[in-house]
PyMOL Python script that loads the backbone (N, CA, C, O; Angstrom):
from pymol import cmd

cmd.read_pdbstr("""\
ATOM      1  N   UNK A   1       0.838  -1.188   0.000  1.00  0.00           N
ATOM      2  CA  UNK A   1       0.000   0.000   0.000  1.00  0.00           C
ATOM      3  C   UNK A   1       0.871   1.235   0.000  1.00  0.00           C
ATOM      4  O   UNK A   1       1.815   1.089   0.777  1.00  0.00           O
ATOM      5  N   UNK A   2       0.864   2.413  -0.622  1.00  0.00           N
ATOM      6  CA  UNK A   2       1.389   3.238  -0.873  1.00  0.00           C
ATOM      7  C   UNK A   2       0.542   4.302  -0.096  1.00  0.00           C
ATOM      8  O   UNK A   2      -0.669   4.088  -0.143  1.00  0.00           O
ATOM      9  N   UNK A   3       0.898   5.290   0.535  1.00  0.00           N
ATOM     10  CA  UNK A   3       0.546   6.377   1.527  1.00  0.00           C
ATOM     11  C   UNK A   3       0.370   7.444   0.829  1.00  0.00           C
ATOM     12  O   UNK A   3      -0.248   8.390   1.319  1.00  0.00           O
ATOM     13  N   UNK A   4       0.987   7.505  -0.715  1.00  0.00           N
ATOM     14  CA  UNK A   4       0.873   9.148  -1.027  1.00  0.00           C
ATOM     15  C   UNK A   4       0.103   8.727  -2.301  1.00  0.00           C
ATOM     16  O   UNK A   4       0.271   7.756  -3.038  1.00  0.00           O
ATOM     17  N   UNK A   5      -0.943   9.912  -2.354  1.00  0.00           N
ATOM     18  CA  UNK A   5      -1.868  10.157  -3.739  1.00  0.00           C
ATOM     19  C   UNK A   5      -0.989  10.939  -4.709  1.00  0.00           C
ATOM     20  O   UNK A   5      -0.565  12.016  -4.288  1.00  0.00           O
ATOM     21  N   UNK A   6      -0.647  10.560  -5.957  1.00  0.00           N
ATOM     22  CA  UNK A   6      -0.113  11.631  -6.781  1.00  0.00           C
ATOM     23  C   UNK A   6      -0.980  12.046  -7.956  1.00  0.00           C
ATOM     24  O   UNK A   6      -1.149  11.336  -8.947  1.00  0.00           O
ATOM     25  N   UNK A   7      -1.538  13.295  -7.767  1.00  0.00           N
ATOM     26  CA  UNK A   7      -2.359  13.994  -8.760  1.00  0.00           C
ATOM     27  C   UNK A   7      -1.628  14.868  -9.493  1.00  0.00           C
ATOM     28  O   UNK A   7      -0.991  15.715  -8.867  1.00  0.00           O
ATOM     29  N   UNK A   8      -1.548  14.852 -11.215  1.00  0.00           N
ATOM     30  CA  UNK A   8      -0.606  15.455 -11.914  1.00  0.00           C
ATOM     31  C   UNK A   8      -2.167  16.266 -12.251  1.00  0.00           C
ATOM     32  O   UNK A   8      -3.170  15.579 -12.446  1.00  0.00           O
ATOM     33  N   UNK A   9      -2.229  17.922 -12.294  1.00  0.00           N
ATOM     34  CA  UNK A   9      -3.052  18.881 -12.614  1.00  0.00           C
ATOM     35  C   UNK A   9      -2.186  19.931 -14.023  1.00  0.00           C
ATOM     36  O   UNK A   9      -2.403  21.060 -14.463  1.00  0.00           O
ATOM     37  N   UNK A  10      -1.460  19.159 -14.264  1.00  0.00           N
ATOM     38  CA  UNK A  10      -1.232  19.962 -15.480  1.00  0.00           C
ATOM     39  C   UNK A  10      -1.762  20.444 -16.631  1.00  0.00           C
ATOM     40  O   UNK A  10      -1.972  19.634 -17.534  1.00  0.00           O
ATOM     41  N   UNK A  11      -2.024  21.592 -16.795  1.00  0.00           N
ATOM     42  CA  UNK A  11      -3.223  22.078 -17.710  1.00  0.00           C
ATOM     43  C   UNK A  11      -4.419  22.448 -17.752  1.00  0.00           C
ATOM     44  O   UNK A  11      -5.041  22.952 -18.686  1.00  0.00           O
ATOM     45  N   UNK A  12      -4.861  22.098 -16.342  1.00  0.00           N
ATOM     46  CA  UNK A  12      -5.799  21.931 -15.968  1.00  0.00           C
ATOM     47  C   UNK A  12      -5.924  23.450 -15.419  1.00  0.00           C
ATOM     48  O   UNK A  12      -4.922  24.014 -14.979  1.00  0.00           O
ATOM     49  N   UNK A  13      -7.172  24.090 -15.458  1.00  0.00           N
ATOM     50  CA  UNK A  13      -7.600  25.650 -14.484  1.00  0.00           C
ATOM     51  C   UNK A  13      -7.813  24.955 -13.191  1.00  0.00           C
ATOM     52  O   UNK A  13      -8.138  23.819 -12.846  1.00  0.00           O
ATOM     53  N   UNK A  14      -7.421  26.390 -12.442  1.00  0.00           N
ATOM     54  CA  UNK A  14      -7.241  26.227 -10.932  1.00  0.00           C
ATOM     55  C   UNK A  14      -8.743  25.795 -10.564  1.00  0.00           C
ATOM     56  O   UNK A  14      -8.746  25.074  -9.566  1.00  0.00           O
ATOM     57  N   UNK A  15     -10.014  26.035 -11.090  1.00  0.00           N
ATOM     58  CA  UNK A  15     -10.992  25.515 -10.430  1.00  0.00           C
ATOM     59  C   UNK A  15     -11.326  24.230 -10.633  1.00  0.00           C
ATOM     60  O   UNK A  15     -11.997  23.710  -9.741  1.00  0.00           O
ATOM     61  N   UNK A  16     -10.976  23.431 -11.775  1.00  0.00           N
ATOM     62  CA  UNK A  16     -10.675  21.778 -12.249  1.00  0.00           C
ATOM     63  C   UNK A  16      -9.501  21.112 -11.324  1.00  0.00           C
ATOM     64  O   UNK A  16      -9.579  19.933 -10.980  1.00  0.00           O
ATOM     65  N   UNK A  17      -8.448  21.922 -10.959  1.00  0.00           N
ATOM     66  CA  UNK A  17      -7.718  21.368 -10.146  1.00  0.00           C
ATOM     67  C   UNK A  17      -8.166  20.864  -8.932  1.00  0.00           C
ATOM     68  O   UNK A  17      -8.064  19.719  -8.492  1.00  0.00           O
ATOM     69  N   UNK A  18      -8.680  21.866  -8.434  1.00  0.00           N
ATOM     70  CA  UNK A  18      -9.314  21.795  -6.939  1.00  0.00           C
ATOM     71  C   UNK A  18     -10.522  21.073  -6.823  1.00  0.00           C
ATOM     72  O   UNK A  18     -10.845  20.547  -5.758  1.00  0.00           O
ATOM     73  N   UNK A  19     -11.274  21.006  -7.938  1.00  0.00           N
ATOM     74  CA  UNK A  19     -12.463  19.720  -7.946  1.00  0.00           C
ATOM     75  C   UNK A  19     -11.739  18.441  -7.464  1.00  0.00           C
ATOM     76  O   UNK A  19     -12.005  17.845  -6.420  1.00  0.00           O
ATOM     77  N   UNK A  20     -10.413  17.960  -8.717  1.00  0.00           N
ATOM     78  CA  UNK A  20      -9.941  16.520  -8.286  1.00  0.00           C
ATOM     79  C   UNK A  20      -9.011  16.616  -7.304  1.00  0.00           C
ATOM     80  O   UNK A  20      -8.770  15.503  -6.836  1.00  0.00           O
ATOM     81  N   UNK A  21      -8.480  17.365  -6.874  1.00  0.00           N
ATOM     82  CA  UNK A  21      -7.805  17.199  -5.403  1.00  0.00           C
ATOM     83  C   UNK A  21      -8.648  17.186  -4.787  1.00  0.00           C
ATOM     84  O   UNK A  21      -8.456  16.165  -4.126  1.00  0.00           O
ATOM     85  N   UNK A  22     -10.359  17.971  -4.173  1.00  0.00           N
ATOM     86  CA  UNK A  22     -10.972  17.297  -3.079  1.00  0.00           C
ATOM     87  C   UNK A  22     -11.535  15.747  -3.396  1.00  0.00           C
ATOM     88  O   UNK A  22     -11.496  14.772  -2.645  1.00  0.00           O
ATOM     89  N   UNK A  23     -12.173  15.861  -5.011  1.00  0.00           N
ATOM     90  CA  UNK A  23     -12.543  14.477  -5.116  1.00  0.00           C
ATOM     91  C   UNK A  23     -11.254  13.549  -4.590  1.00  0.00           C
ATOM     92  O   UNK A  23     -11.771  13.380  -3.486  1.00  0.00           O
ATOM     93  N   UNK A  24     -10.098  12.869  -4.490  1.00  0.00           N
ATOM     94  CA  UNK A  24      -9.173  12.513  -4.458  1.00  0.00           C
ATOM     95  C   UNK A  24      -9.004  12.639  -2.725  1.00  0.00           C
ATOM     96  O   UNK A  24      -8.549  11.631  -2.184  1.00  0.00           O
ATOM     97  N   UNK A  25      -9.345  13.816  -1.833  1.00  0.00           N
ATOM     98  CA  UNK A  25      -9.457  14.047  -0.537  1.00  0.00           C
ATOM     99  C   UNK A  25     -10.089  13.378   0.036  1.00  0.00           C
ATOM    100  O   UNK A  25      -9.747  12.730   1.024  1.00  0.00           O
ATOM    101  N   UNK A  26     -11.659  13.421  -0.732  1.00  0.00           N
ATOM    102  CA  UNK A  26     -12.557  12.871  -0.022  1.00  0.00           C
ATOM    103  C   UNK A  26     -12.647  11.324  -0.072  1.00  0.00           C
ATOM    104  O   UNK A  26     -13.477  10.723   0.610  1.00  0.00           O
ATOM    105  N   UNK A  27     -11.644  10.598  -1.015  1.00  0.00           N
ATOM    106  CA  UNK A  27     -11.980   9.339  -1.367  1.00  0.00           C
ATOM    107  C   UNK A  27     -10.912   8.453  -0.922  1.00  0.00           C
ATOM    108  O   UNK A  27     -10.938   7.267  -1.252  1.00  0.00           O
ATOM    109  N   UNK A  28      -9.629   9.100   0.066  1.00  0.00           N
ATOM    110  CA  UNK A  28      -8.463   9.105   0.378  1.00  0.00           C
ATOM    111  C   UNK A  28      -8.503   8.047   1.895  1.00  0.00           C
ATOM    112  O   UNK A  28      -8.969   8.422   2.971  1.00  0.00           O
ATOM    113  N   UNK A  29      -7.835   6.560   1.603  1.00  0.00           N
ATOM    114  CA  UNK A  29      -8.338   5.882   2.692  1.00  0.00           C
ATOM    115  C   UNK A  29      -7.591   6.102   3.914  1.00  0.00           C
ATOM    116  O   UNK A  29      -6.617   6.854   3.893  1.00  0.00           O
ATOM    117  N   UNK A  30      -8.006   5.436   5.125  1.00  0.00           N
ATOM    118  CA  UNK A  30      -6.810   6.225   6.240  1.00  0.00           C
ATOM    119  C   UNK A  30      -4.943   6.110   6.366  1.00  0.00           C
ATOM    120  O   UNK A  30      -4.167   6.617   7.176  1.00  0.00           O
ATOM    121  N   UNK A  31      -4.707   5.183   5.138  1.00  0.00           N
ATOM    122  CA  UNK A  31      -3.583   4.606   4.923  1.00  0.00           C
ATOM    123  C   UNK A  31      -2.861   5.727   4.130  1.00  0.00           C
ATOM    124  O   UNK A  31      -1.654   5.634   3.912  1.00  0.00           O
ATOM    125  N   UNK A  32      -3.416   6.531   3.801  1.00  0.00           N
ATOM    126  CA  UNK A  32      -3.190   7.922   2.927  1.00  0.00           C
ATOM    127  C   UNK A  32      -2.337   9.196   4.111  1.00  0.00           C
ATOM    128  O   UNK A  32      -2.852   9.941   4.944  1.00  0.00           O
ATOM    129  N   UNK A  33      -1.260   9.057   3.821  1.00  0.00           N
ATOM    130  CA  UNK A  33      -1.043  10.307   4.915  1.00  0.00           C
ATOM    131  C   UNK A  33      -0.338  11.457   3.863  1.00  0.00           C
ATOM    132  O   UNK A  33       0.581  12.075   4.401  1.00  0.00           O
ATOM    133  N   UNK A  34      -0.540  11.726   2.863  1.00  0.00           N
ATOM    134  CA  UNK A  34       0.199  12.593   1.931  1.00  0.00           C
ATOM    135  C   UNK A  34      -0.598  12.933   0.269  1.00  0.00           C
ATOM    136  O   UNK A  34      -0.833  12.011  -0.512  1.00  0.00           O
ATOM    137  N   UNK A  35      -0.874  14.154   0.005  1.00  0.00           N
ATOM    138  CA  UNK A  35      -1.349  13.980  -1.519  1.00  0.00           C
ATOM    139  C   UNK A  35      -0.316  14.888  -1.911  1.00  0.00           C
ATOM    140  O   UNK A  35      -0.016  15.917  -1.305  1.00  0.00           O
ATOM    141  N   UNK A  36       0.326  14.356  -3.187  1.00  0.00           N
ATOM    142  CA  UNK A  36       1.402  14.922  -4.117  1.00  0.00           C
ATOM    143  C   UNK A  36       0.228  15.695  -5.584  1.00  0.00           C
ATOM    144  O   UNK A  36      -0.435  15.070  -6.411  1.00  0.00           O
ATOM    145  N   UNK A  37       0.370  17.201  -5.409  1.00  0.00           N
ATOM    146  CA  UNK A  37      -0.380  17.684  -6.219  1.00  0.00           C
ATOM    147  C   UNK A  37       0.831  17.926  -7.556  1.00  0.00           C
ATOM    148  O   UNK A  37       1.431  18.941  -7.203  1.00  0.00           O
ATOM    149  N   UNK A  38       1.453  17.439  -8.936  1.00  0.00           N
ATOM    150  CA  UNK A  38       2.248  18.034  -9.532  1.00  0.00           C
ATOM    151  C   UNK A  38       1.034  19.084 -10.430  1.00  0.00           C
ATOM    152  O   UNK A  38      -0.071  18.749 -10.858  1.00  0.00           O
ATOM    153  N   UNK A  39       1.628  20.247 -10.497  1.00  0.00           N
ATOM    154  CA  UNK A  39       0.687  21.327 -10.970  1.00  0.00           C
ATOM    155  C   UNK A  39       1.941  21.947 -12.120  1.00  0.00           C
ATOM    156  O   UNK A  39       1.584  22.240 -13.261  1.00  0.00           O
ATOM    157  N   UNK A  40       3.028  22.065 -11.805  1.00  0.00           N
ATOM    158  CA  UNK A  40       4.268  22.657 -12.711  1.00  0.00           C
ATOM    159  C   UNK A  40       4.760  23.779 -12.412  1.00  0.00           C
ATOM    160  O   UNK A  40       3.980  24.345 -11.646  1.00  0.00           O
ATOM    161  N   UNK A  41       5.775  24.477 -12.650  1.00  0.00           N
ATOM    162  CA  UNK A  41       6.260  25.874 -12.432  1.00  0.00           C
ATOM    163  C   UNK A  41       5.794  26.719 -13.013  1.00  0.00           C
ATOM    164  O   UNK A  41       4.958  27.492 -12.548  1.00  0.00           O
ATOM    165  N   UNK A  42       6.302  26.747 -14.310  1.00  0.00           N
ATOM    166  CA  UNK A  42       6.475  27.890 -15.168  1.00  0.00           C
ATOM    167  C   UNK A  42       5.089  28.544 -15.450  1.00  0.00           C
ATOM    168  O   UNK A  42       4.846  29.737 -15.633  1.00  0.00           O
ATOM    169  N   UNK A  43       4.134  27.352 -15.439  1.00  0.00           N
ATOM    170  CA  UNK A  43       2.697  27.585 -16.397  1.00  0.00           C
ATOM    171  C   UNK A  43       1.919  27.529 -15.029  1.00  0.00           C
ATOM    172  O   UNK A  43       0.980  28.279 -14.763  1.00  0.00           O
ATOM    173  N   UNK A  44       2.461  26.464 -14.110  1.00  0.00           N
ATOM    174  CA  UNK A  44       1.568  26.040 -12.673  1.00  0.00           C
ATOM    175  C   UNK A  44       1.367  27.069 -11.416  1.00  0.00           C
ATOM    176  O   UNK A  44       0.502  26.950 -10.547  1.00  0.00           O
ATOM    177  N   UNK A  45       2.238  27.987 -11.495  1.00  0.00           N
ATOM    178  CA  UNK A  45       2.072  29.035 -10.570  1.00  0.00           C
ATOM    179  C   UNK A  45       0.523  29.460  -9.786  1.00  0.00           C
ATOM    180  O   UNK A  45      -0.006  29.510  -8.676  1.00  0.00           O
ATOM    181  N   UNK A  46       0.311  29.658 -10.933  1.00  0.00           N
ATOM    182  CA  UNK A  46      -1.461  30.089 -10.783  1.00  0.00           C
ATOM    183  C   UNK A  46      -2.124  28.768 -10.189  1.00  0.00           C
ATOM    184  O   UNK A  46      -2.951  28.800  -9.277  1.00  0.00           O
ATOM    185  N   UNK A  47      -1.859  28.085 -10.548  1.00  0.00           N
ATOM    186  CA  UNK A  47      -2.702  26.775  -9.640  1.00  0.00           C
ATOM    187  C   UNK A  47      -2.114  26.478  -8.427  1.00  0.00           C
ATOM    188  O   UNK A  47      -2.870  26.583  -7.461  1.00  0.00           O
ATOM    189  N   UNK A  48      -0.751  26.069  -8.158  1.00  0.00           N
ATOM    190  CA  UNK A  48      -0.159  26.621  -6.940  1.00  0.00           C
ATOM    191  C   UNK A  48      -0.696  27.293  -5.611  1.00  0.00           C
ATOM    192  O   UNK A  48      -0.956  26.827  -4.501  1.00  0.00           O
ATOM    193  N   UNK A  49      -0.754  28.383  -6.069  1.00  0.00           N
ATOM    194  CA  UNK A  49      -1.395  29.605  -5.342  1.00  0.00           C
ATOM    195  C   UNK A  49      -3.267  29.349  -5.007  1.00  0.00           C
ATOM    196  O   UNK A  49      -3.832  29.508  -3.925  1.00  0.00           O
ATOM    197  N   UNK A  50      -3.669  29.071  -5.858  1.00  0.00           N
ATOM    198  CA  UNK A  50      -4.944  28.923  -5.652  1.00  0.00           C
ATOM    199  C   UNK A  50      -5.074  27.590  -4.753  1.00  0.00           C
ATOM    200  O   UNK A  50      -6.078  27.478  -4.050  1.00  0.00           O
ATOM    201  N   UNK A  51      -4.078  26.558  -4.751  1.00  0.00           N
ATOM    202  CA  UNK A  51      -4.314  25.333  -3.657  1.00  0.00           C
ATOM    203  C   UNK A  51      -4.112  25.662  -2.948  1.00  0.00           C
ATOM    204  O   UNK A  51      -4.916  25.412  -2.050  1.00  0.00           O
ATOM    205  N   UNK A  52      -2.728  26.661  -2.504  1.00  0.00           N
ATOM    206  CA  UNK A  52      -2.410  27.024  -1.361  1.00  0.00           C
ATOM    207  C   UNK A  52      -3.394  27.859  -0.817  1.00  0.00           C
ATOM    208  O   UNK A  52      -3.625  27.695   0.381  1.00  0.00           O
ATOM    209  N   UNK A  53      -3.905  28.551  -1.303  1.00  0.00           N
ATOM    210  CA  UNK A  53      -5.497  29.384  -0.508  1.00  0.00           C
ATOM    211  C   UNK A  53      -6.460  28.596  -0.707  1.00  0.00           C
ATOM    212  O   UNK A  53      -7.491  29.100  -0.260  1.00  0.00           O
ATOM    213  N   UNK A  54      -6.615  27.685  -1.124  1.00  0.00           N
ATOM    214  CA  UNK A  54      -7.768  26.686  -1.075  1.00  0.00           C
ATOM    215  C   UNK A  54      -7.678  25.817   0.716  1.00  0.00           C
ATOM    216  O   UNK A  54      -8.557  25.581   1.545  1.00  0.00           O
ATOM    217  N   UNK A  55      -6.198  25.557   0.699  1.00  0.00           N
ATOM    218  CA  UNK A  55      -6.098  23.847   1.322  1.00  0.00           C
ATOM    219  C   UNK A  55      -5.592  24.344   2.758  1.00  0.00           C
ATOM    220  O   UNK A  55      -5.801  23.637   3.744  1.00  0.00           O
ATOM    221  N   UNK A  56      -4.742  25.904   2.894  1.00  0.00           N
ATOM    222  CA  UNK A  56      -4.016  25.950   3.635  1.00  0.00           C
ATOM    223  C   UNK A  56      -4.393  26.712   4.909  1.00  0.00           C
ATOM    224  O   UNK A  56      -5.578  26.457   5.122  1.00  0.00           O
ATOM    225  N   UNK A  57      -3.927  27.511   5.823  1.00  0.00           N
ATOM    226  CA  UNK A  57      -4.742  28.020   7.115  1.00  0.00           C
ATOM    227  C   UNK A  57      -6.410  27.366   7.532  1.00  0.00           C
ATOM    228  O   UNK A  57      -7.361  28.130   7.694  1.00  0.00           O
ATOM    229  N   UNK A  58      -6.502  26.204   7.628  1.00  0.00           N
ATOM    230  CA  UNK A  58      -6.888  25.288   8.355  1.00  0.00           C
ATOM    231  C   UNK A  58      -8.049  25.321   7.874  1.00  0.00           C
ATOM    232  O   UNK A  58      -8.802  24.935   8.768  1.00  0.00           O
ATOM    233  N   UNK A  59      -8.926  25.693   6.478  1.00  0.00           N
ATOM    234  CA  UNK A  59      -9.822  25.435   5.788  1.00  0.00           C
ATOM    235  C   UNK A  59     -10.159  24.440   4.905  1.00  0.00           C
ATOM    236  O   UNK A  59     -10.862  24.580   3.904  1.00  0.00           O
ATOM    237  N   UNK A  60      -9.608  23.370   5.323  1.00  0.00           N
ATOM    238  CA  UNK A  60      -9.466  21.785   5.154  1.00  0.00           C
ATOM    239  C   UNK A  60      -9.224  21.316   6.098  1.00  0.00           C
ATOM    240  O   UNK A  60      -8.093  21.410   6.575  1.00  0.00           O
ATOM    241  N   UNK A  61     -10.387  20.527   6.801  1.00  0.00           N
ATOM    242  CA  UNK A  61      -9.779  19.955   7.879  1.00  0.00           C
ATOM    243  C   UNK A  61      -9.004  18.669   8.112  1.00  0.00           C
ATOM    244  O   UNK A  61      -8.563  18.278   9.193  1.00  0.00           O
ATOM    245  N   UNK A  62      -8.871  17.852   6.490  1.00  0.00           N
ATOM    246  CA  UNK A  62      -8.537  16.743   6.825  1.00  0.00           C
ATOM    247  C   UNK A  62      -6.899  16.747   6.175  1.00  0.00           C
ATOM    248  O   UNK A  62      -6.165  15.856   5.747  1.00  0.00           O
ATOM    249  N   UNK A  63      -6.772  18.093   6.331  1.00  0.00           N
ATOM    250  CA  UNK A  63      -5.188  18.953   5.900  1.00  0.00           C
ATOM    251  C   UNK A  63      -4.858  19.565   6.775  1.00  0.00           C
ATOM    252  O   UNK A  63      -5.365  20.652   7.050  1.00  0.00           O
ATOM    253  N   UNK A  64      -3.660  18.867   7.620  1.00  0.00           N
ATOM    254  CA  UNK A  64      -2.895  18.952   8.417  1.00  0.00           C
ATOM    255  C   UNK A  64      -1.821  20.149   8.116  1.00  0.00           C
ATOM    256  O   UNK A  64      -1.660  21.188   8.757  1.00  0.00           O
ATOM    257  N   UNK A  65      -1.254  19.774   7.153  1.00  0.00           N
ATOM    258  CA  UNK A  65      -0.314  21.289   6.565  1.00  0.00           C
ATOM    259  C   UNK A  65       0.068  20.832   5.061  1.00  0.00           C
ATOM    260  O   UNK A  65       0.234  19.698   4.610  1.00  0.00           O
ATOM    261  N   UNK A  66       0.141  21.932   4.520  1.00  0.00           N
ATOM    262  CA  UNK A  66       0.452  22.128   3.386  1.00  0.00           C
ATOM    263  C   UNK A  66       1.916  22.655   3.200  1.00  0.00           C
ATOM    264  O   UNK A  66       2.322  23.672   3.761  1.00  0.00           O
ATOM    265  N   UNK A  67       2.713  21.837   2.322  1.00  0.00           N
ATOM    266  CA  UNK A  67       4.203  22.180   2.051  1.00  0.00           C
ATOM    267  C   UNK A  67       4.676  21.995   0.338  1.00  0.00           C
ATOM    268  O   UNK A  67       3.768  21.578  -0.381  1.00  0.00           O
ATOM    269  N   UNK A  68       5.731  22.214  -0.198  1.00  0.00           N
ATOM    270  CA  UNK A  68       6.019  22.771  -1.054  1.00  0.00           C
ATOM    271  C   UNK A  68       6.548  21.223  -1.534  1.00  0.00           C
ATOM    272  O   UNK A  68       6.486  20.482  -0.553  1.00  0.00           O
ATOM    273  N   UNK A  69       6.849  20.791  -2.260  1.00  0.00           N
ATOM    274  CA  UNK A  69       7.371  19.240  -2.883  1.00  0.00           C
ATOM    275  C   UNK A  69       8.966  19.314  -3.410  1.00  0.00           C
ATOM    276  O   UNK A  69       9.555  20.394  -3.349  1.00  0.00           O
ATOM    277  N   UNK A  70       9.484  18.387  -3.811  1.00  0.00           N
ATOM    278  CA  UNK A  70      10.490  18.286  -4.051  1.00  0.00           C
ATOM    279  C   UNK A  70      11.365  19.519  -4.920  1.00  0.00           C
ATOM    280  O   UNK A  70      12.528  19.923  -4.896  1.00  0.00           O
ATOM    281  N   UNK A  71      10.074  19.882  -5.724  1.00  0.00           N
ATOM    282  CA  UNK A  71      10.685  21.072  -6.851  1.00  0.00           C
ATOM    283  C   UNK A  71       9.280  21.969  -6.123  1.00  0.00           C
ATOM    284  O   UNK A  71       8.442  21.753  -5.248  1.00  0.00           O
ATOM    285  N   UNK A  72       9.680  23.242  -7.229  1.00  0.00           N
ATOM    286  CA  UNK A  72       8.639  24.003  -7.072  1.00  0.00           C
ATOM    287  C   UNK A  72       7.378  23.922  -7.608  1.00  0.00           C
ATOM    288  O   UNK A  72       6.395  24.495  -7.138  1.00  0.00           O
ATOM    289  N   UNK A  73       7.389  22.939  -8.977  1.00  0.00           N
ATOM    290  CA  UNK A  73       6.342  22.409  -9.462  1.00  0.00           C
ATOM    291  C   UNK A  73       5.474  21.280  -8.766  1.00  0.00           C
ATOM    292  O   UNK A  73       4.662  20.563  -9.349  1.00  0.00           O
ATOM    293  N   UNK A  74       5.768  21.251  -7.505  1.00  0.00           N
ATOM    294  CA  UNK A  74       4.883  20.170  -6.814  1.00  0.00           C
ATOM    295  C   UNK A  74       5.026  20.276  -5.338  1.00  0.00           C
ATOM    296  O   UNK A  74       5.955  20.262  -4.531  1.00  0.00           O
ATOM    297  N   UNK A  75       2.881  20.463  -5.295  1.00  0.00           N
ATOM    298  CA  UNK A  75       2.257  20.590  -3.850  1.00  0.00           C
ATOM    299  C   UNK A  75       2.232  19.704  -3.062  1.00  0.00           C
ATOM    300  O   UNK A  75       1.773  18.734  -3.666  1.00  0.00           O
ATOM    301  N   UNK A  76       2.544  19.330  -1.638  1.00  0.00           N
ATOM    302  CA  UNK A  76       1.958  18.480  -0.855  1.00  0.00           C
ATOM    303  C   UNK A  76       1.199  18.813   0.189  1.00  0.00           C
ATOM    304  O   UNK A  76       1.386  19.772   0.938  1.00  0.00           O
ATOM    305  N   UNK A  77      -0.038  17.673   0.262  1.00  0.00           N
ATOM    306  CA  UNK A  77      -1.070  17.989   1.453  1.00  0.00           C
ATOM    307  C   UNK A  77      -0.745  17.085   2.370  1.00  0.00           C
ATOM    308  O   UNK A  77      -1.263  15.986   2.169  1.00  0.00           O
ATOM    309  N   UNK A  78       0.123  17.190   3.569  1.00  0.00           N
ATOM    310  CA  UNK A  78      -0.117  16.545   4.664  1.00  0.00           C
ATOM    311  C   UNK A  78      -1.362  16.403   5.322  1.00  0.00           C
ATOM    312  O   UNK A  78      -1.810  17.349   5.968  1.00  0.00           O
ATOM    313  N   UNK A  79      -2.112  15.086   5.214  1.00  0.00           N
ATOM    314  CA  UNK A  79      -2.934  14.364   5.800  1.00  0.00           C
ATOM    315  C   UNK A  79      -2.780  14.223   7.788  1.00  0.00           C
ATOM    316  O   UNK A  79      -3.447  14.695   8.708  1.00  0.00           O
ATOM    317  N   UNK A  80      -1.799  13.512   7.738  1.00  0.00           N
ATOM    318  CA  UNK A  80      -1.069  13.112   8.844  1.00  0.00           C
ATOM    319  C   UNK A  80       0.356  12.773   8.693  1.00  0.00           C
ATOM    320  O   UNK A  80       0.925  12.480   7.641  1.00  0.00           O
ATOM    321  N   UNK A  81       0.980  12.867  10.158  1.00  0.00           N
ATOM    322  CA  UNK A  81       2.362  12.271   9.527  1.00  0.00           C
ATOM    323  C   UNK A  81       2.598  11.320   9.812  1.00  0.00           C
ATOM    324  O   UNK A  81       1.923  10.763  10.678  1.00  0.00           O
ATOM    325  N   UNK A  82       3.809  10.616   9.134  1.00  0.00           N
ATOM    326  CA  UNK A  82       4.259   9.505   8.783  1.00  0.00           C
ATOM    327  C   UNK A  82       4.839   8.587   9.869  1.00  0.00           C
ATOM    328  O   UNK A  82       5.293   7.484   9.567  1.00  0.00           O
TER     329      UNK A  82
END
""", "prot")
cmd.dss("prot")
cmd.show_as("cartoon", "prot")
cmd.util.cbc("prot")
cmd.orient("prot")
């Protein structure tokens, strides 16, 4: 079983993004402690930003914290930790 969801939103508008990251939230079993949003840099900014005001200062409750991913092109939603 793998713990992290990886949702690639590339291309996608920030309000399509945020549909399948909650769909993907809400369907997320308790073995899930991480969703990997890749959204992209250059073009992804704008979606970025809109997760991060979507997901972050505690208006998700089943989002523990929100942090930045390996690159800048990719979101993570801490669920719980590991």
């Amino acid at each position: 079983m793998n713990g992290i969801i990886e949702i690639d939103v590339h291309g996608k508008d920030v309000e399509l993004a945020i549909v399948e990251i909650r769909k993907h939230l809400g369907n997320a079993k308790p073995s899930v402690y991480r969703i990997r949003i890749i959204h992209g840099f250059h073009g992804g900014t704008r979606s970025r930003d809109g997760i991060w005001d979507e997901f972050s200062y505690g208006r998700e409750p089943k989002v523990k914290r929100i942090t930045m991913g390996d690159n800048q092109g990719i979101t993570e939603l801490v669920l719980r930790e590991y």
